[in-house]
C-alpha positions as CSV (number, residue, x, y, z in Angstrom):
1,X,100.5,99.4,105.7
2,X,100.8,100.1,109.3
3,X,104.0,97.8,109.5
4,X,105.2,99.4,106.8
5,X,105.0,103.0,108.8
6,X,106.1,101.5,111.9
7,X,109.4,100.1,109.9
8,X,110.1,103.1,108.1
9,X,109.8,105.0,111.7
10,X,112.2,103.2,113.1
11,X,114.6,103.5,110.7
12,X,114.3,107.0,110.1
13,X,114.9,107.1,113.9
14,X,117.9,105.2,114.5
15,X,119.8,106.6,111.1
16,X,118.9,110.5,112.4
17,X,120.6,109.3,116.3
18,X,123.5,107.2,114.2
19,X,124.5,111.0,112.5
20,X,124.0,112.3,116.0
21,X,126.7,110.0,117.1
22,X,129.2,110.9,114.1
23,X,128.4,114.2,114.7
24,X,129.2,114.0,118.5
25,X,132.4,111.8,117.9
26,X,133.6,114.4,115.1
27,X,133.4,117.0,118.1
28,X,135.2,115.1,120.6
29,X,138.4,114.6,118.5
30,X,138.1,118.4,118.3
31,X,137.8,119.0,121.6
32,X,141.7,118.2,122.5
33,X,143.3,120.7,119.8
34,X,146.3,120.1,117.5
35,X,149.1,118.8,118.9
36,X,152.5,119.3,117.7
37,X,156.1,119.1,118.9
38,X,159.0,121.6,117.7
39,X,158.6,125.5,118.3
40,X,158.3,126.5,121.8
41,X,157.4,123.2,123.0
42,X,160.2,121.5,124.8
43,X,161.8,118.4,123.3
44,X,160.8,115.5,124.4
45,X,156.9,117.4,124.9
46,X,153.5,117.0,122.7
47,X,152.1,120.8,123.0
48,X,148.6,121.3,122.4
49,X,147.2,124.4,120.9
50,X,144.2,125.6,123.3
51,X,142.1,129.1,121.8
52,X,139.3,131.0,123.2
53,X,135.6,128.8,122.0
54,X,137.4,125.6,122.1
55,X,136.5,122.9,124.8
56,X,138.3,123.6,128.1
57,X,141.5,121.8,128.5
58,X,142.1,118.6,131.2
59,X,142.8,120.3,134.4
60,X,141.4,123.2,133.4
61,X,140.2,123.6,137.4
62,X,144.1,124.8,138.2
63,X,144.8,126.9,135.4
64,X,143.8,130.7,135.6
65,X,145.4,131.8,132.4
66,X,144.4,134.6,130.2
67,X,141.0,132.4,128.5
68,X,140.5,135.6,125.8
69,X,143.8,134.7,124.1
70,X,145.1,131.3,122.4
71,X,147.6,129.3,124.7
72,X,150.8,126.2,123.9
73,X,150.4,124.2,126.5
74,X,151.1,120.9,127.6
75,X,150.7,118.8,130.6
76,X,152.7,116.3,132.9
77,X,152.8,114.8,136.7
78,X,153.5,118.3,137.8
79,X,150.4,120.1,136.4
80,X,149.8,122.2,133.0
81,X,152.9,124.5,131.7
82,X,151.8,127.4,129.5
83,X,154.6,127.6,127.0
84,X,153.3,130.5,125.2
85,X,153.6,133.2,128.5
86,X,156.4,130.3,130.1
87,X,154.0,129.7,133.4
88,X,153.6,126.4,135.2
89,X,149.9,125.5,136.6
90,X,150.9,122.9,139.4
91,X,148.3,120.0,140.6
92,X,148.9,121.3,143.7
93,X,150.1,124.8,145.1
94,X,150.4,128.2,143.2
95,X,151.0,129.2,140.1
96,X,154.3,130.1,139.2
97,X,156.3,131.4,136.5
98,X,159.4,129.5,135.0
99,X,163.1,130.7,135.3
């Protein structure tokens, strides 16, 4: 009987950390928004819908946006353009906003 517990443990174990997992992996593919192309995204560009209680963004350490309101962005070897307020967040230097 005690094999029998010890089995059924374990099992109970590893299929409550496999949902973990699925749980954790379903999260992640959250975490980088909807992308989409067309709209105010330049052609040629992915854009990535970013909104306040989403994960932050990669390179979110440059960017000093608005984070109460939803942003287009995308990013590229220069740094991350906001095309919803038409600003630039370089990898290096300021901020500035596009002509």
């Amino acid at each position: 009987m005690n094999m029998i517990s010890r089995w059924i443990s374990t099992f109970a174990l590893s299929a409550g950390l496999g949902l973990a997992g699925v749980a954790l992996t379903a999260g992640a593919a959250q975490a980088e928004g909807p992308s989409y192309t067309g709209g105010n995204c330049p052609a040629g560009q992915t854009c990535t819908h970013w909104c306040p209680g989403d994960p932050l963004i990669p390179g979110h350490q440059v960017i000093s946006w608005d984070w109460n309101v939803c942003h287009d962005w995308y990013w590229d070897s220069v740094g991350v353009t906001d095309v919803t307020t038409n600003w630039i967040y370089p990898w290096a230097g300021a901020p500035r906003q596009l002509p």
